[in-house]
N, CA, C and O atoms as CSV, one atom per row, in Angstrom:
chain,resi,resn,atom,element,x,y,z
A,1,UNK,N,N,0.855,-1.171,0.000
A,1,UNK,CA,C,0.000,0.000,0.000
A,1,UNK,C,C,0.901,1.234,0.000
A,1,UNK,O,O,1.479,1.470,1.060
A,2,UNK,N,N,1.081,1.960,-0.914
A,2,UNK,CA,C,1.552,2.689,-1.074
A,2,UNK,C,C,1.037,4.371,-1.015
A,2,UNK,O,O,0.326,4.807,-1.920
A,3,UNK,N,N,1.431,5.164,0.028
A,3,UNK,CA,C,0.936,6.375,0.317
A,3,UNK,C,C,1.661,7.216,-0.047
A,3,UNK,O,O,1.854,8.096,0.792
A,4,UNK,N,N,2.299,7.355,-1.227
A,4,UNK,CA,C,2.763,8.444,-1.545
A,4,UNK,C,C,2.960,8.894,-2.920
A,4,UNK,O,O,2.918,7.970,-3.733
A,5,UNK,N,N,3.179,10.138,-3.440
A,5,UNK,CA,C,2.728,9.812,-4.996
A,5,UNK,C,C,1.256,9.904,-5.647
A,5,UNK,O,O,0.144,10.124,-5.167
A,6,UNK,N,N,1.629,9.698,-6.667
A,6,UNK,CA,C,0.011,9.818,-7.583
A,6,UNK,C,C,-0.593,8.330,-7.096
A,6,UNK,O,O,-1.766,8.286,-6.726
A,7,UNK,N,N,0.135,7.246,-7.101
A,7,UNK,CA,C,-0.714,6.218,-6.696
A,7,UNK,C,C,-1.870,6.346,-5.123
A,7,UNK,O,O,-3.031,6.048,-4.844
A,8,UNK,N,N,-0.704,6.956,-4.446
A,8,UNK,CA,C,-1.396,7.366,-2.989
A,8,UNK,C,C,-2.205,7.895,-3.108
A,8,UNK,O,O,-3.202,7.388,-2.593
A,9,UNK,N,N,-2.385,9.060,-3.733
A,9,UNK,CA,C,-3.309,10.137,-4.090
A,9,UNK,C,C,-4.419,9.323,-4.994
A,9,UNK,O,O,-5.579,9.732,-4.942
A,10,UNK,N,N,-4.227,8.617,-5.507
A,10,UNK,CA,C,-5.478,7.933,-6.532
A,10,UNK,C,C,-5.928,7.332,-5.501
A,10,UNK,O,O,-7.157,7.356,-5.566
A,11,UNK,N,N,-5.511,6.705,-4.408
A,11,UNK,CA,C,-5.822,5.258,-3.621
A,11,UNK,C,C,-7.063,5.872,-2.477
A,11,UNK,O,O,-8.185,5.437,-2.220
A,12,UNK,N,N,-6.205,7.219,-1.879
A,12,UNK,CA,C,-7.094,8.054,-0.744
A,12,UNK,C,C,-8.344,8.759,-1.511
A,12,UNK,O,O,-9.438,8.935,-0.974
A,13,UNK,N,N,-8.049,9.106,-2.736
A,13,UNK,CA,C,-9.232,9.703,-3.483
A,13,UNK,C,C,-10.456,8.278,-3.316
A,13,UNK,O,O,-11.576,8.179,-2.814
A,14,UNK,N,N,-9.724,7.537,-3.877
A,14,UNK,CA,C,-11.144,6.592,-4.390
A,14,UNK,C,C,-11.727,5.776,-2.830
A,14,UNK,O,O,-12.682,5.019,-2.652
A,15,UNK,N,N,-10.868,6.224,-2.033
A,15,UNK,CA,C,-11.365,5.626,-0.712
A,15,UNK,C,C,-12.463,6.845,-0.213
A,15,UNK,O,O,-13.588,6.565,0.202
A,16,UNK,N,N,-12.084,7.867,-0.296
A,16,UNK,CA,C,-12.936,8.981,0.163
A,16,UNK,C,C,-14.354,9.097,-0.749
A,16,UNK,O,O,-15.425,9.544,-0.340
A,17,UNK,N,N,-14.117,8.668,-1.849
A,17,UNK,CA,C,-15.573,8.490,-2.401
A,17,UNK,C,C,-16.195,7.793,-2.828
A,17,UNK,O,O,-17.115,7.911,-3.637
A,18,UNK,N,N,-15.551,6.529,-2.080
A,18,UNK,CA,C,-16.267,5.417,-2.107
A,18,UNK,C,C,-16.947,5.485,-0.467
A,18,UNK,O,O,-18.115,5.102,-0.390
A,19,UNK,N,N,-16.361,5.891,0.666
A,19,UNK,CA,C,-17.081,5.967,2.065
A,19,UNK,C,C,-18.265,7.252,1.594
A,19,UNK,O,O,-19.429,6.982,1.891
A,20,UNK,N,N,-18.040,8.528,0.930
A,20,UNK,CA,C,-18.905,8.919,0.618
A,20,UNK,C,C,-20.137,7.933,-0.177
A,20,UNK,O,O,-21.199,7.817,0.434
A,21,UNK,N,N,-20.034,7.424,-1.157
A,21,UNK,CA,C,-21.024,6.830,-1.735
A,21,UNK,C,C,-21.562,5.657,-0.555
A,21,UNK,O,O,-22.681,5.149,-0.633
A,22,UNK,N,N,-20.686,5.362,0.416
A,22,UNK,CA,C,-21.535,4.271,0.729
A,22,UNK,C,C,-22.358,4.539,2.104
A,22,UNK,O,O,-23.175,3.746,2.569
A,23,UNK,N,N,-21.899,6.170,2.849
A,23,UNK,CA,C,-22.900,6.920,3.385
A,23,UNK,C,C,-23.622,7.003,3.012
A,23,UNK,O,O,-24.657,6.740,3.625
A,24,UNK,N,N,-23.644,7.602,1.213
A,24,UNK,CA,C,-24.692,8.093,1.082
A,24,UNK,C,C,-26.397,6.883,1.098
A,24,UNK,O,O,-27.550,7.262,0.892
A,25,UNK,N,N,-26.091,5.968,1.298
A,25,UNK,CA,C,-26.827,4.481,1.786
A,25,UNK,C,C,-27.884,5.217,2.975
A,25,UNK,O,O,-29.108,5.135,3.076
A,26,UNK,N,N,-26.998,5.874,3.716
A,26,UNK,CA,C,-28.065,6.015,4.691
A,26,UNK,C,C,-28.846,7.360,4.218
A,26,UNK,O,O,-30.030,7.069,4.381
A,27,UNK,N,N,-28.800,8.260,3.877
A,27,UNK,CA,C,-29.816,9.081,3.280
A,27,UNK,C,C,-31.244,8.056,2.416
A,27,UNK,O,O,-32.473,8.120,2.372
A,28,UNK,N,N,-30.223,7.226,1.875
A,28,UNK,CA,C,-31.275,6.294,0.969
A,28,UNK,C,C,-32.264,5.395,2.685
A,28,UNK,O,O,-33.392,5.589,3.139
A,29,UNK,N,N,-31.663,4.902,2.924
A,29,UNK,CA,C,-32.416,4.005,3.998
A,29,UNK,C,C,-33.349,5.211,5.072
A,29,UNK,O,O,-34.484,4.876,5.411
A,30,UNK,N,N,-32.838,6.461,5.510
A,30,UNK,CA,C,-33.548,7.687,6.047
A,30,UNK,C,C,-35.014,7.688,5.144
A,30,UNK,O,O,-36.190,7.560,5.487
A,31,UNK,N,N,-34.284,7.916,3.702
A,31,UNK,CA,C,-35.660,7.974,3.154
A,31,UNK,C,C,-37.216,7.229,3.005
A,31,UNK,O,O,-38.403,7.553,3.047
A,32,UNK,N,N,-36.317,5.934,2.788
A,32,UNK,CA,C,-37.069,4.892,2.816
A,32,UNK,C,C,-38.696,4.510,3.961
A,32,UNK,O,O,-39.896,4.255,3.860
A,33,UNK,N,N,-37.251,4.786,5.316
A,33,UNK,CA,C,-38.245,4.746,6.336
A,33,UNK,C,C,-38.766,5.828,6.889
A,33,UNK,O,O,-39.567,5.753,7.821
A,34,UNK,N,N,-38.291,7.146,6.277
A,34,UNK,CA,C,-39.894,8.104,6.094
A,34,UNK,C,C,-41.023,7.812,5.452
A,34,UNK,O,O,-42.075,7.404,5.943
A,35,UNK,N,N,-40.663,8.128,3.863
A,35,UNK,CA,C,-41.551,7.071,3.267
A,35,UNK,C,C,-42.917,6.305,3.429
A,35,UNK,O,O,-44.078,6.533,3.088
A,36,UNK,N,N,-42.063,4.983,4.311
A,36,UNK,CA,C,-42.228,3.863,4.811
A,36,UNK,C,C,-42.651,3.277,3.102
A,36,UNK,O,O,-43.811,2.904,2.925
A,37,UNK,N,N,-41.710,3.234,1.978
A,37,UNK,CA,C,-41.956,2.891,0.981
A,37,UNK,C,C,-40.727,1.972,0.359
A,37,UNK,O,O,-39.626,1.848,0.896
A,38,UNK,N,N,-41.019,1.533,-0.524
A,38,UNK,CA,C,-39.583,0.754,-1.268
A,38,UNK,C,C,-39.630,1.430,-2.940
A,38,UNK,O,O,-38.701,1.652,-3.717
A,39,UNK,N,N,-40.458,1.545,-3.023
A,39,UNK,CA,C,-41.039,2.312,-4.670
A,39,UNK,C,C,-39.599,3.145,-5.399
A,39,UNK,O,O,-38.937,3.950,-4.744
A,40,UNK,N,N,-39.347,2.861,-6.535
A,40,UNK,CA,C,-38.736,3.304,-7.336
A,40,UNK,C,C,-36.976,2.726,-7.044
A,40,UNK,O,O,-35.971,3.287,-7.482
A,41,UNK,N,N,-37.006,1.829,-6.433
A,41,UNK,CA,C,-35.471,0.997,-5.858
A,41,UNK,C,C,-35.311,-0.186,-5.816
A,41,UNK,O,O,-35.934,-0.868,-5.003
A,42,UNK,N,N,-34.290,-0.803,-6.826
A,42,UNK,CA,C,-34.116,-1.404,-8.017
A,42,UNK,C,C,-33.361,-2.322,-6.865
A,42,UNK,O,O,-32.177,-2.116,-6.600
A,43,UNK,N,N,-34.180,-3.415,-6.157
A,43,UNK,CA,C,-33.267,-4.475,-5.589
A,43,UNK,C,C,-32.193,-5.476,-5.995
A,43,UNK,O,O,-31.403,-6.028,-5.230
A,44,UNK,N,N,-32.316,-5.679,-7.781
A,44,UNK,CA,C,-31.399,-6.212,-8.068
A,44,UNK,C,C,-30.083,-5.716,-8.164
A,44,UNK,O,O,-29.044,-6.326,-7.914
A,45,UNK,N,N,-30.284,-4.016,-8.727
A,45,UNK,CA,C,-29.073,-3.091,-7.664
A,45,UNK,C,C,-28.367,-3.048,-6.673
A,45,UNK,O,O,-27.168,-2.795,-6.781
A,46,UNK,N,N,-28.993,-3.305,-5.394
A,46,UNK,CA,C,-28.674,-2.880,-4.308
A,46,UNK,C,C,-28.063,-4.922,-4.034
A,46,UNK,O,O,-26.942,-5.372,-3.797
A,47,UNK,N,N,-28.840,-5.331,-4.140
A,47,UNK,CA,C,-28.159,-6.734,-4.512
A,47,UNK,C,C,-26.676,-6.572,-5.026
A,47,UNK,O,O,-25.661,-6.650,-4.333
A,48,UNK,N,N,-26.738,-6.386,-6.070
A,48,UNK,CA,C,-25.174,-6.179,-6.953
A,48,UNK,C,C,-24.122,-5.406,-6.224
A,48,UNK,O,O,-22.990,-5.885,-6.164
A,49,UNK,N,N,-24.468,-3.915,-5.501
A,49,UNK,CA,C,-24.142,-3.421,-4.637
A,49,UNK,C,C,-23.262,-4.310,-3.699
A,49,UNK,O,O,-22.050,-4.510,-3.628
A,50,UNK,N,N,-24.550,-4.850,-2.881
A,50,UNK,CA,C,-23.804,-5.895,-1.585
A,50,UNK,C,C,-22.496,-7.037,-2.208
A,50,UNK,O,O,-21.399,-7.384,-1.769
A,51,UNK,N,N,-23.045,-7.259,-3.053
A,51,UNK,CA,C,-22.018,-8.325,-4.073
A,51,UNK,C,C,-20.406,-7.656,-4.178
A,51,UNK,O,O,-19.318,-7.987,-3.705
A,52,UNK,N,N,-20.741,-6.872,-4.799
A,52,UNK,CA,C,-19.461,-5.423,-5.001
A,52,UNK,C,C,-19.060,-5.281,-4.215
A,52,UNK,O,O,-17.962,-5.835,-4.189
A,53,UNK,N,N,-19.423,-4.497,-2.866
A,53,UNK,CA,C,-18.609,-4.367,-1.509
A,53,UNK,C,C,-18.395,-5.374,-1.038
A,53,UNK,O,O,-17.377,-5.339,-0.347
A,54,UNK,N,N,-19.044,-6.638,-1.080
A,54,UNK,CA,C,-18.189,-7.682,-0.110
A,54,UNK,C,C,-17.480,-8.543,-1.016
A,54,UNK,O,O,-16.991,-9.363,-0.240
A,55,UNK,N,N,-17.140,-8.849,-2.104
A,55,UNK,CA,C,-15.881,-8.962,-2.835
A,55,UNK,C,C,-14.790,-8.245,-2.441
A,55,UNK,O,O,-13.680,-8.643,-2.088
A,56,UNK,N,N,-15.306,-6.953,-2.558
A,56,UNK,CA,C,-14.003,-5.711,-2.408
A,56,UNK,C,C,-13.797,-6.005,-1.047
A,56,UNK,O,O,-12.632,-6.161,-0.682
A,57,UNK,N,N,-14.735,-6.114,-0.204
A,57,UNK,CA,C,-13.764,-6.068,1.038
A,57,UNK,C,C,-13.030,-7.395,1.091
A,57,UNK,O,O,-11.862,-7.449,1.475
A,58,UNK,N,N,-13.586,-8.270,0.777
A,58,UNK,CA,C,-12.673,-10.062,0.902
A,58,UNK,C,C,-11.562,-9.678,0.638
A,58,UNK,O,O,-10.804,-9.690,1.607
A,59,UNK,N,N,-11.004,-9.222,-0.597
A,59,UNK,CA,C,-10.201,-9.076,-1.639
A,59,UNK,C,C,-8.912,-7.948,-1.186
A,59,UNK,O,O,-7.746,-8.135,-1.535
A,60,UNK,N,N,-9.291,-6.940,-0.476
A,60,UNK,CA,C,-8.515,-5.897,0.268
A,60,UNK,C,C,-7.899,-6.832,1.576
A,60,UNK,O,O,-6.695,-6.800,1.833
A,61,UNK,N,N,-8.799,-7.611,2.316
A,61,UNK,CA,C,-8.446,-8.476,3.557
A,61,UNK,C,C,-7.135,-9.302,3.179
A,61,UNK,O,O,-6.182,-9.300,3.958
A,62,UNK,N,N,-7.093,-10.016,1.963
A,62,UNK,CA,C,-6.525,-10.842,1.369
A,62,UNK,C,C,-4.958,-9.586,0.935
A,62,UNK,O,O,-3.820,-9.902,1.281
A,63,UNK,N,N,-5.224,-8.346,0.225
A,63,UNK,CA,C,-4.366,-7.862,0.089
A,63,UNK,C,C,-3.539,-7.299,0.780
A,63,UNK,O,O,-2.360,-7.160,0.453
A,64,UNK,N,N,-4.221,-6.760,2.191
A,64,UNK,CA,C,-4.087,-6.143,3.481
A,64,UNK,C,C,-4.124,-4.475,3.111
A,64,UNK,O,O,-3.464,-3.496,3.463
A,65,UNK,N,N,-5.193,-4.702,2.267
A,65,UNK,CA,C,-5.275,-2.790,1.689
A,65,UNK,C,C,-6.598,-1.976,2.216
A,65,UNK,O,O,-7.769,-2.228,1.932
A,66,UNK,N,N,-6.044,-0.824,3.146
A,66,UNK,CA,C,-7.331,-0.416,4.103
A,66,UNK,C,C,-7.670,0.439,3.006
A,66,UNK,O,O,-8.727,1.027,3.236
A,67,UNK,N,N,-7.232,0.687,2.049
A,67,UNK,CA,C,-8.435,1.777,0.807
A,67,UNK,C,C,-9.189,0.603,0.042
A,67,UNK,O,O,-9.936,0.895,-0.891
A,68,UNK,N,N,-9.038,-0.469,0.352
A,68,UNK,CA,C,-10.270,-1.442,-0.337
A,68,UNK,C,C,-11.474,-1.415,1.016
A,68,UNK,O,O,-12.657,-1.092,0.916
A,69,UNK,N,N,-11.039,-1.681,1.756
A,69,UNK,CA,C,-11.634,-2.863,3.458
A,69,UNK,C,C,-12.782,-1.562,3.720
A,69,UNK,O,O,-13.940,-1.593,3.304
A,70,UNK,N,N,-12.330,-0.727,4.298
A,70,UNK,CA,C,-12.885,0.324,4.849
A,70,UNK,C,C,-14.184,1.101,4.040
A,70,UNK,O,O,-15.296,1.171,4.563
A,71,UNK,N,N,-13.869,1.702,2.625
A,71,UNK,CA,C,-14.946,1.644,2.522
A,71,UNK,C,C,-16.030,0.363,2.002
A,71,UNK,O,O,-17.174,0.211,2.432
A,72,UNK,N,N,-15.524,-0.275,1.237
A,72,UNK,CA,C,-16.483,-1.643,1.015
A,72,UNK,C,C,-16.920,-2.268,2.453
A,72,UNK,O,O,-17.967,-2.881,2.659
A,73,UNK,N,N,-16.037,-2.022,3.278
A,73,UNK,CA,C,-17.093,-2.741,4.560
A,73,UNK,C,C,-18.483,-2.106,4.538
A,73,UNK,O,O,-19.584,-2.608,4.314
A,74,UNK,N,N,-17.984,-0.418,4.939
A,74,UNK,CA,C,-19.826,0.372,4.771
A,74,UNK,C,C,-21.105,-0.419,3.460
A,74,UNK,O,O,-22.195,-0.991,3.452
A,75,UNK,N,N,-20.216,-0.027,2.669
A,75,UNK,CA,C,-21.277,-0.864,1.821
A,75,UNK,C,C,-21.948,-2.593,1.893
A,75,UNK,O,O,-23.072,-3.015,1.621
A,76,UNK,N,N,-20.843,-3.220,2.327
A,76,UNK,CA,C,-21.082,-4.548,2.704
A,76,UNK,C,C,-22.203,-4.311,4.057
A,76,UNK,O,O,-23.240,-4.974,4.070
A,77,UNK,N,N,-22.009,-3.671,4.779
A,77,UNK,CA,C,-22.779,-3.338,6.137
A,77,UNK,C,C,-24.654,-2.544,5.805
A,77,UNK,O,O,-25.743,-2.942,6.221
A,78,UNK,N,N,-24.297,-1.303,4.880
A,78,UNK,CA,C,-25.498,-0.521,4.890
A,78,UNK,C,C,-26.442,-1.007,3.605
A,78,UNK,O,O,-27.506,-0.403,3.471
A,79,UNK,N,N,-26.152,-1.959,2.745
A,79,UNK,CA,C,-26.788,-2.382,1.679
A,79,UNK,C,C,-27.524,-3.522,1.872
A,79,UNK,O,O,-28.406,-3.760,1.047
A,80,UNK,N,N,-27.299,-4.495,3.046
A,80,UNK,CA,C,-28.080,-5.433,3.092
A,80,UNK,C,C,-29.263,-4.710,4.153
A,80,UNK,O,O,-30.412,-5.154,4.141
A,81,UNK,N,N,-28.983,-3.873,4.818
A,81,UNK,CA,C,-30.000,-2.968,5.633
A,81,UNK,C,C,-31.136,-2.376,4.638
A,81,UNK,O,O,-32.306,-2.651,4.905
A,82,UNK,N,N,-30.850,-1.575,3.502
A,82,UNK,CA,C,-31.878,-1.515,2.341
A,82,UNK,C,C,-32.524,-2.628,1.468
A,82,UNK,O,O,-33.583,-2.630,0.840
A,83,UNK,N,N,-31.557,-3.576,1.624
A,83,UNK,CA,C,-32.480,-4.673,1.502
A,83,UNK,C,C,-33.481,-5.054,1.734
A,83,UNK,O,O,-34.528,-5.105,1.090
A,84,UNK,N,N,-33.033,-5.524,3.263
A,84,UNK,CA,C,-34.100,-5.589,4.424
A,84,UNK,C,C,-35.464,-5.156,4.409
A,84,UNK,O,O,-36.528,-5.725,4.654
A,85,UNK,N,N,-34.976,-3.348,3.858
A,85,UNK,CA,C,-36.413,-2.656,4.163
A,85,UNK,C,C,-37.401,-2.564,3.042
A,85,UNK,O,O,-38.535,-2.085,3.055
A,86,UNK,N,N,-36.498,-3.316,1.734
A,86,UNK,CA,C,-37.379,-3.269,0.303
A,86,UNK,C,C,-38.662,-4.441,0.633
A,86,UNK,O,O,-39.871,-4.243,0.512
A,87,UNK,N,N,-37.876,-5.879,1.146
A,87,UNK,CA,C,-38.391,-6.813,1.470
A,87,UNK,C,C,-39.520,-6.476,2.558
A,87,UNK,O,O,-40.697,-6.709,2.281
A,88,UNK,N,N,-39.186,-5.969,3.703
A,88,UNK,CA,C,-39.799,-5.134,4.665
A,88,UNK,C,C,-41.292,-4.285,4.130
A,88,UNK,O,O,-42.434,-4.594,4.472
A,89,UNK,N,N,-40.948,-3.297,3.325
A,89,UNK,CA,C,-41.838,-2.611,2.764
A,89,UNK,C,C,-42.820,-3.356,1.644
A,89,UNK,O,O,-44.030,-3.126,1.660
A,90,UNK,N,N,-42.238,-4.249,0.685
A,90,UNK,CA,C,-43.105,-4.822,0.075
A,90,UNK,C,C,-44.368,-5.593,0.454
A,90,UNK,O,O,-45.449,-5.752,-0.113
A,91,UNK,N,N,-43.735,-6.111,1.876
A,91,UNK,CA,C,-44.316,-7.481,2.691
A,91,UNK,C,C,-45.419,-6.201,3.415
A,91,UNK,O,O,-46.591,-6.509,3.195
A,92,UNK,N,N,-45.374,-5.756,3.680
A,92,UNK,CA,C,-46.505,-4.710,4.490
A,92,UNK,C,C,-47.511,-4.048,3.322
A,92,UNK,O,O,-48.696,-3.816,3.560
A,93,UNK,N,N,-46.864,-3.768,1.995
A,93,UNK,CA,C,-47.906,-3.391,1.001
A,93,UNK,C,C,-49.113,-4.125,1.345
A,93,UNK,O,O,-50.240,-3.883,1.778
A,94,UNK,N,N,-48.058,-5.640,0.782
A,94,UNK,CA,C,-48.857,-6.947,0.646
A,94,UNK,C,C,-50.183,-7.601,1.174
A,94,UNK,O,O,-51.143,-8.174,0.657
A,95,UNK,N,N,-49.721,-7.187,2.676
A,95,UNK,CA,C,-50.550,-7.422,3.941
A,95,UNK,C,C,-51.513,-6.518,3.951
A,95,UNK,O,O,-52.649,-6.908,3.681
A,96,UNK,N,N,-51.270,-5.013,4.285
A,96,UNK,CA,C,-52.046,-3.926,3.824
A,96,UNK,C,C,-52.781,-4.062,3.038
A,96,UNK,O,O,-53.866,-3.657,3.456
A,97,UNK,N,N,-52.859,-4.486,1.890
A,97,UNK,CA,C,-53.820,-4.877,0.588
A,97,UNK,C,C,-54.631,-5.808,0.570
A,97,UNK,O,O,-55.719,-5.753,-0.002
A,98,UNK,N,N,-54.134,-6.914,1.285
A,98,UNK,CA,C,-55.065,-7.956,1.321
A,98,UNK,C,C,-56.160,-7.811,2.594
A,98,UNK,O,O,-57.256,-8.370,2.551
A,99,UNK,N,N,-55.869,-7.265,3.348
A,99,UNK,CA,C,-56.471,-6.664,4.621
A,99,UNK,C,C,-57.551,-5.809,4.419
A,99,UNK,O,O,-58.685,-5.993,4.860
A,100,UNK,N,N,-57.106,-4.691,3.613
A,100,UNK,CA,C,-58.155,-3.569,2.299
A,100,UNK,C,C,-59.237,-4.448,1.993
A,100,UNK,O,O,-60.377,-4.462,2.457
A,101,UNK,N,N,-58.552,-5.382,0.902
A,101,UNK,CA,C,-59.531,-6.340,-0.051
A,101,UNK,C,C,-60.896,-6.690,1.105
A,101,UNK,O,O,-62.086,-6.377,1.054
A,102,UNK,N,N,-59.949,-7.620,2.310
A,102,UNK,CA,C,-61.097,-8.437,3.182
A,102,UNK,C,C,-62.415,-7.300,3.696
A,102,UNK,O,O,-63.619,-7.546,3.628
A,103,UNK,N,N,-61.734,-5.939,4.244
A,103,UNK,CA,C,-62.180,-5.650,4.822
A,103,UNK,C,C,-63.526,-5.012,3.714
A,103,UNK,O,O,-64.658,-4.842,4.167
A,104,UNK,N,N,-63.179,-4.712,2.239
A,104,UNK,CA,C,-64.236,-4.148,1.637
A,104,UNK,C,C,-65.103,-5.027,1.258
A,104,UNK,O,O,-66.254,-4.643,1.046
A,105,UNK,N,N,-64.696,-6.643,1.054
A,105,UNK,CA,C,-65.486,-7.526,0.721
A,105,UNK,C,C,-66.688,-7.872,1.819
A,105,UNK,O,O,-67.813,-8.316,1.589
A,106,UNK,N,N,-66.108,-7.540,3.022
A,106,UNK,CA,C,-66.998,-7.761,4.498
A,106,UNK,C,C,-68.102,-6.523,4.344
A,106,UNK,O,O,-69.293,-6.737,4.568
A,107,UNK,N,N,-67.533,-5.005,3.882
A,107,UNK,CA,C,-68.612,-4.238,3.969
A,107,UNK,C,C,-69.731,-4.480,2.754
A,107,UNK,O,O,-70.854,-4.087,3.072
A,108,UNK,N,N,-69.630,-5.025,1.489
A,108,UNK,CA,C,-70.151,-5.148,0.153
A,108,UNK,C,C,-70.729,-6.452,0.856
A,108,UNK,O,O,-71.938,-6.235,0.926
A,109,UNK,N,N,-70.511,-7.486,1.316
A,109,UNK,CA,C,-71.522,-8.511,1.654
A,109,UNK,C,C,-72.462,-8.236,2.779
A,109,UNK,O,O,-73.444,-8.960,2.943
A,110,UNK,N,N,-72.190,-7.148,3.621
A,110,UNK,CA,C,-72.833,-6.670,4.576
A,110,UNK,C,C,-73.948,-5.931,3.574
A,110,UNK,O,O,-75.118,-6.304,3.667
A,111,UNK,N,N,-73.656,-5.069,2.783
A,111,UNK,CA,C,-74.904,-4.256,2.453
A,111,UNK,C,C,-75.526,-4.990,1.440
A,111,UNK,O,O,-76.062,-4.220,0.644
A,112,UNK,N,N,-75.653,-6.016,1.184
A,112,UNK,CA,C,-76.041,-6.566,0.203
A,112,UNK,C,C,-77.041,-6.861,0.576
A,112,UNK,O,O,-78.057,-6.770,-0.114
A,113,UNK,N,N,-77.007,-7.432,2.152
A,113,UNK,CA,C,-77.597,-8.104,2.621
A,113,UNK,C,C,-79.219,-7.535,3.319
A,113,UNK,O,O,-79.958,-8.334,3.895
């Protein structure tokens, strides 16, 4: 690992915006669970995501390079959390809806009657 030089300088750059990008996870997950939505977020993304950072971090462990480890850990860490809440949020649509359905089918057989 080399810190000095243009390589250094390439190495700390792409570490600094890669921990930026993988903060920026939590604005995404903030949002989410305002929200309380999953709408418009592409799980096979965020999938690929988790894939990406935890390669990169294996792969830095193996090299002993903290501009791989460090930020791919965040991402390895905050991407299966948006996961979570896509799965999370879908599963409550789900429930929510079918709950809707029962409950209008109960009032429409009620007044029928």
């Amino acid at each position: 690992m080399e810190l000095t030089g243009l390589v250094g300088l390439m190495g700390c750059s792409a570490s600094v915006f890669a921990i930026l990008l993988n903060l920026a996870m939590l604005l995404q997950i903030r949002d989410m669970w305002t929200s309380q939505t999953h709408e418009g977020i592409n799980p096979i993304m965020i999938l690929f995501m988790f894939l990406n950072s935890f390669f990169w971090t294996l792969y830095g462990f193996f090299q002993q390079d903290w501009f791989m480890i460090i930020p791919n850990t965040l991402g390895t860490i905050f991407t299966p959390i948006v996961l979570f809440l896509i799965v999370y949020f879908a599963h409550k649509k789900y429930v929510t809806k079918r709950i809707s359905k029962k409950l209008i089918e109960k009032e429409i057989e009620k007044r029928s009657k």
